[in-house]
C-alpha positions as CSV (number, residue, x, y, z in Angstrom):
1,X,113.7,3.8,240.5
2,X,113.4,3.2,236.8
3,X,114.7,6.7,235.3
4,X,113.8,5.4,232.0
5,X,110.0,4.5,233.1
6,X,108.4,7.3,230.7
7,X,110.3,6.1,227.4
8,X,110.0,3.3,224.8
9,X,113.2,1.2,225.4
10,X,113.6,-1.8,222.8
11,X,116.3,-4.3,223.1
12,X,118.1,-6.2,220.8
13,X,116.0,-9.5,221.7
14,X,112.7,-7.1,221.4
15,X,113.8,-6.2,217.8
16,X,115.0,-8.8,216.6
17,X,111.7,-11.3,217.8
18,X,109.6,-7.9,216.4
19,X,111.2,-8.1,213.0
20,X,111.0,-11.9,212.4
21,X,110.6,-13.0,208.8
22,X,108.2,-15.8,208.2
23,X,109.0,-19.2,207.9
24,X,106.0,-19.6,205.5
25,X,106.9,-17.0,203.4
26,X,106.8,-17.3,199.5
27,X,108.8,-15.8,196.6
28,X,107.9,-15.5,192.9
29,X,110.3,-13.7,190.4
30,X,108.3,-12.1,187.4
31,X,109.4,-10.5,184.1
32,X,107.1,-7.7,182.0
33,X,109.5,-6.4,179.1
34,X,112.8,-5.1,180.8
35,X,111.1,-5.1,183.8
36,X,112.1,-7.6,186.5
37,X,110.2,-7.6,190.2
38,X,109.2,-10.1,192.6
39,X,106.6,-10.5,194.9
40,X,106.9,-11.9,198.6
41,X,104.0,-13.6,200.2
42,X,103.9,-14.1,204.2
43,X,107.0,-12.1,204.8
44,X,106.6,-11.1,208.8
45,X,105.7,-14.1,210.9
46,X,103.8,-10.9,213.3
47,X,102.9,-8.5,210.9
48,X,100.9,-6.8,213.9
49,X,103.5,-6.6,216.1
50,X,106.2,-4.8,212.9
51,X,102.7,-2.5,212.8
52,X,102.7,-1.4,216.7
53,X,106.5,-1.0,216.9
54,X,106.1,2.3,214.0
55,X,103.3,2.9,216.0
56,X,105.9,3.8,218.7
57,X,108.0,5.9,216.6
58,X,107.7,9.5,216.3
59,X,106.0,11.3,213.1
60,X,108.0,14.6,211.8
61,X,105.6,16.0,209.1
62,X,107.6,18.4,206.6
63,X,105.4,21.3,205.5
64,X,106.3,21.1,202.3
65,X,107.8,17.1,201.0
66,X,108.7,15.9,197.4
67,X,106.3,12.4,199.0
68,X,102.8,13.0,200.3
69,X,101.6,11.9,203.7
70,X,104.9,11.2,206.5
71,X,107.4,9.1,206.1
72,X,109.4,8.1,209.3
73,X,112.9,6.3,209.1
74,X,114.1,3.6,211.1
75,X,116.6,4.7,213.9
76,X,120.3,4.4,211.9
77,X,121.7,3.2,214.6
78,X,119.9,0.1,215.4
79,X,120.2,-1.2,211.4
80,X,123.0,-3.5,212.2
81,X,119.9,-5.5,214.3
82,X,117.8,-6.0,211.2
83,X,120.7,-8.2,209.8
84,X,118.9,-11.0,209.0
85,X,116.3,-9.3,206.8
86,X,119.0,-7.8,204.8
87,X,120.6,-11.2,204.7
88,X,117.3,-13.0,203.2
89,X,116.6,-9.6,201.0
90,X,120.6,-9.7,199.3
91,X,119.2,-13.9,198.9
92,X,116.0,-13.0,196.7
93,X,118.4,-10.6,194.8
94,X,120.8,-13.6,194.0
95,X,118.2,-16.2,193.2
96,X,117.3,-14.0,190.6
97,X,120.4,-12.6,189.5
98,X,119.6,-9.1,189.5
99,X,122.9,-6.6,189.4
100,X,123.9,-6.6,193.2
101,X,127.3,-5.7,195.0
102,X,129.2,-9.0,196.1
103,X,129.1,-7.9,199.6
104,X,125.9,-8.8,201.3
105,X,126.8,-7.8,205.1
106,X,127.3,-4.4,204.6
107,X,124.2,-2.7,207.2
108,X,125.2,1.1,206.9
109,X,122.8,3.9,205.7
110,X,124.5,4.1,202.4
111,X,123.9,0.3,201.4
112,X,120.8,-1.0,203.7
113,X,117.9,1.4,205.3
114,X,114.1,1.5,206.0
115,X,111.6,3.8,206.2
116,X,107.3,3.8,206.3
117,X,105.2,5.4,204.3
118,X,102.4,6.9,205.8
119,X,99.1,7.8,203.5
120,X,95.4,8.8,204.0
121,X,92.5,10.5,202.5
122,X,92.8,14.5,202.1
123,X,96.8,13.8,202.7
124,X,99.3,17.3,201.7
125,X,101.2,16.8,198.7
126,X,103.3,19.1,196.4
127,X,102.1,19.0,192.6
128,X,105.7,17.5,191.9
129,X,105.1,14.4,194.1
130,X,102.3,13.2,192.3
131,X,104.0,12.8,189.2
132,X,105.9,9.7,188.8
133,X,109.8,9.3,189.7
134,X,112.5,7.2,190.0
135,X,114.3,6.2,193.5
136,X,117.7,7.5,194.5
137,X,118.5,4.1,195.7
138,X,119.3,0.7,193.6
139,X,116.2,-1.1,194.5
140,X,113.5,-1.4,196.8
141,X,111.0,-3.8,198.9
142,X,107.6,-2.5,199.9
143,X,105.9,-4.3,202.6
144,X,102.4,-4.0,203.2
145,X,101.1,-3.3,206.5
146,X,97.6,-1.9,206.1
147,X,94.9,-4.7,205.8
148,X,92.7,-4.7,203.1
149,X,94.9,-2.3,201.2
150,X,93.0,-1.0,197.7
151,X,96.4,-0.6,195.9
152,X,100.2,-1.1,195.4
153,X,102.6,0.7,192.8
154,X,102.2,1.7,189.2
155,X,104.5,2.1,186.7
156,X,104.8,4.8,183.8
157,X,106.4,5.9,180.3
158,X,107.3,8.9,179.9
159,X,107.1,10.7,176.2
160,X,109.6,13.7,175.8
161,X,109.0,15.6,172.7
162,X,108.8,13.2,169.2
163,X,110.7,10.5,170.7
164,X,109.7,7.4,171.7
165,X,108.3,6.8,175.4
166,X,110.8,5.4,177.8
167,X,110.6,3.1,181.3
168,X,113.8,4.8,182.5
169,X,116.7,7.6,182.3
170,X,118.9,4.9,180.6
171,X,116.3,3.6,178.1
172,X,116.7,6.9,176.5
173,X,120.2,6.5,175.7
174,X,119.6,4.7,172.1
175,X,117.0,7.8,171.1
176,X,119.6,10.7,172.6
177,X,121.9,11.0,169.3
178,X,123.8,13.7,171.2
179,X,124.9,14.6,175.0
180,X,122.6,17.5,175.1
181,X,119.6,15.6,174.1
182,X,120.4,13.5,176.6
183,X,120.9,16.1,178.8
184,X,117.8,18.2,178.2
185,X,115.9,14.8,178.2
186,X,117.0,14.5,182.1
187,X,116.1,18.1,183.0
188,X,112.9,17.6,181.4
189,X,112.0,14.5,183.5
190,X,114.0,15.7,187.0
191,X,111.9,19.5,186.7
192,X,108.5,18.0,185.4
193,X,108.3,20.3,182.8
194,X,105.5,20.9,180.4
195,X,105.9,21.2,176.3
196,X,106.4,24.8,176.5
197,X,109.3,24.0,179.3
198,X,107.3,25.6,181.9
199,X,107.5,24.3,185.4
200,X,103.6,24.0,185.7
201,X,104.2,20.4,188.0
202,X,107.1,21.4,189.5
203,X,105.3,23.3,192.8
204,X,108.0,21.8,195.6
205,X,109.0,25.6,197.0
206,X,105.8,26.1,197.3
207,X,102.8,25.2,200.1
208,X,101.4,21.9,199.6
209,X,97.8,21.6,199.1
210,X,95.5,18.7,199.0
211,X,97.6,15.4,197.0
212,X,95.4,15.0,193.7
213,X,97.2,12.1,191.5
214,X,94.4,12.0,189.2
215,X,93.9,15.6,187.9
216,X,97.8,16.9,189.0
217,X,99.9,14.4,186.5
218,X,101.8,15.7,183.7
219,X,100.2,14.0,180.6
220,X,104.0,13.6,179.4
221,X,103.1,10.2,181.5
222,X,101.4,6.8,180.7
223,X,100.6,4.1,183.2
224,X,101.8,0.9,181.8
225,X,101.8,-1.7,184.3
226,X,100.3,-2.2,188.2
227,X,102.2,-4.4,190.6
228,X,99.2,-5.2,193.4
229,X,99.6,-5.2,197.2
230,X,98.1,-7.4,199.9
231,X,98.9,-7.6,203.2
232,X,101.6,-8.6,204.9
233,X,103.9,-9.4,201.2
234,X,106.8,-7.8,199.9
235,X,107.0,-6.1,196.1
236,X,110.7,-5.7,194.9
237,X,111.6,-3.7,192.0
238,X,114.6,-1.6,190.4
239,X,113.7,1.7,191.7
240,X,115.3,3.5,188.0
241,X,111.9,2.7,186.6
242,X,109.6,5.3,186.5
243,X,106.7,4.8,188.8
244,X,104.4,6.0,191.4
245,X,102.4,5.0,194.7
246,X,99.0,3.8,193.1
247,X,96.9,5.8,195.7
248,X,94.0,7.8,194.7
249,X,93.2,9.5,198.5
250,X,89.7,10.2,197.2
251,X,88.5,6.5,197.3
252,X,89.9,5.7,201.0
253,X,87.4,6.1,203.6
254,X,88.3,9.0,206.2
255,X,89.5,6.1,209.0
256,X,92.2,4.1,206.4
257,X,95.7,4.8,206.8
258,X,97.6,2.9,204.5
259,X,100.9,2.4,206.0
260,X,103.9,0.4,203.8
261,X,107.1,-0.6,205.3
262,X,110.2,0.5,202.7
263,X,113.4,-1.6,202.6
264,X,115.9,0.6,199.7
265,X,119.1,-1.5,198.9
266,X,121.5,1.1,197.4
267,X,125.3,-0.8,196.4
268,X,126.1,1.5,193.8
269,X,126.7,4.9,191.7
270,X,123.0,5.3,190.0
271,X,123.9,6.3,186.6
272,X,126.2,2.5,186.7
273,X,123.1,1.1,187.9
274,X,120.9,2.2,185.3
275,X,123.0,1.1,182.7
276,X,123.8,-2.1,184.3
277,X,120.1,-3.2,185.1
278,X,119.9,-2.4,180.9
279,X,122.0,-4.4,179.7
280,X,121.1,-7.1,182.3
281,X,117.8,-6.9,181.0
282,X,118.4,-7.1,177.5
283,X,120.7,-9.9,177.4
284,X,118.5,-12.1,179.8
285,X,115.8,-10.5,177.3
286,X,117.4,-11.9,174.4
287,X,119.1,-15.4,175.3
């Protein structure tokens, strides 16, 4: 007698051949300004199979979420089996020098995790998650599991009073002359607020209602740059730069559920990450 007969059981083996990286996969390393990201072509050797294994994973939607649409994490406990992809990911980091730890076996939570995004047409979504943000993690890789998918991730300035618009907190730093600019600069980004300091974005304790991108952004924003998608590659950027999913629901046909694997590699405190990547990105900038 099975007692286990009505549940999903995966081995180690099962997740281990499920999560195979390609041996035909490509990297390219690319540089916009400050901006350094990468782009991974062929990454799963069974894209289809990474697809049905989240298929098999339960879907806890939040009434009211700072991200449209679901996202579902990958069981903590079974990171330590995804080794190898945080092996190669802590590689394409190297080869391209970008601020890391020195300790590229670390698996926990705090270091290494994944996570899917879930998105579709007439998706929920709080007026504050369809402005652009910055991730609470170091970096992250976005693989894309939806065929035929219409768009990847855009990236933003943000204009705070008569300063100068700025990629990220820590490209503020040579407008804030004071603490307190600095300080009201954050608040201003972290609440959404409006020129009158209103929260008029800021709707996260409230119901969500339909996600509307297009007519719900602050116009304190200003798409600069689009890193595309296609299926089955991996985009890596620092996750300090502003940015946002570049989804506009109303354009996906009522059966397309675009679907994006996450990987967020987080080795360190994010205000010494921001002013790391800076002066990474200057100097390489410069020499």
């Amino acid at each position: 007698m099975n007692l286990l007969n009505n549940y999903t059981v995966f081995t180690e083996d099962n997740i281990q051949k499920i999560f195979e990286l390609s041996p035909s996969r490509e990297c390219s390393h690319y540089t916009i300004g400050e901006l350094r990201y990468g782009i991974i072509k062929n990454f799963y050797k069974d894209p289809v199979a990474v697809k049905e294994f989240w298929e098999n994973i339960p879907l806890f939607a939040s009434k009211v979420s700072n991200s449209p649409g679901i996202q579902s994490y990958f069981p903590s406990t079974g990171l330590s089996l995804l080794k190898n992809i945080f092996e190669y990911l802590y590689s394409v980091l190297e080869s391209a020098d970008l601020p890391r730890c020195m300790n590229p076996n670390k698996t926990t939570p705090e270091v290494w995790n994944t996570y899917c995004n879930y998105y579709w047409k007439s998706m929920n979504g709080s007026k504050s998650s369809a402005q652009p943000h910055y991730d609470d993690f170091n970096l992250g890789f976005n693989v894309w599991l939806s065929e035929d998918i219409p768009a990847g991730t855009d990236f933003f300035t943000y204009k705070y009073k008569d300063y100068k618009p700025v990629k990220y907190i820590a490209d503020f730093n040579d407008q804030a002359k004071t603490q307190q600019v600095f300080s009201d600069f954050y608040d201003n980004v972290d609440n959404n607020y409006d020129d009158d300091n209103e929260k008029k974005y800021e709707s996260i304790k409230k119901e969500s209602s339909v996600w509307d991108p297009e007519n719900d952004i602050n116009p304190s924003w200003e798409k600069w740059h689009t890193i595309d998608a296609k299926y089955n590659s991996c985009t890596f950027y620092p996750g300090i730069f502003f940015h946002r999913p570049s989804v506009n629901p109303k354009d996906y046909s009522e059966d397309f559920l675009r679907h994006s694997q996450v990987f967020s590699y987080n080795w360190g405190d994010m205000d010494k990450f921001q002013n790391e990547y800076k002066h990474y990105a200057r100097s390489s900038t410069s020499s």
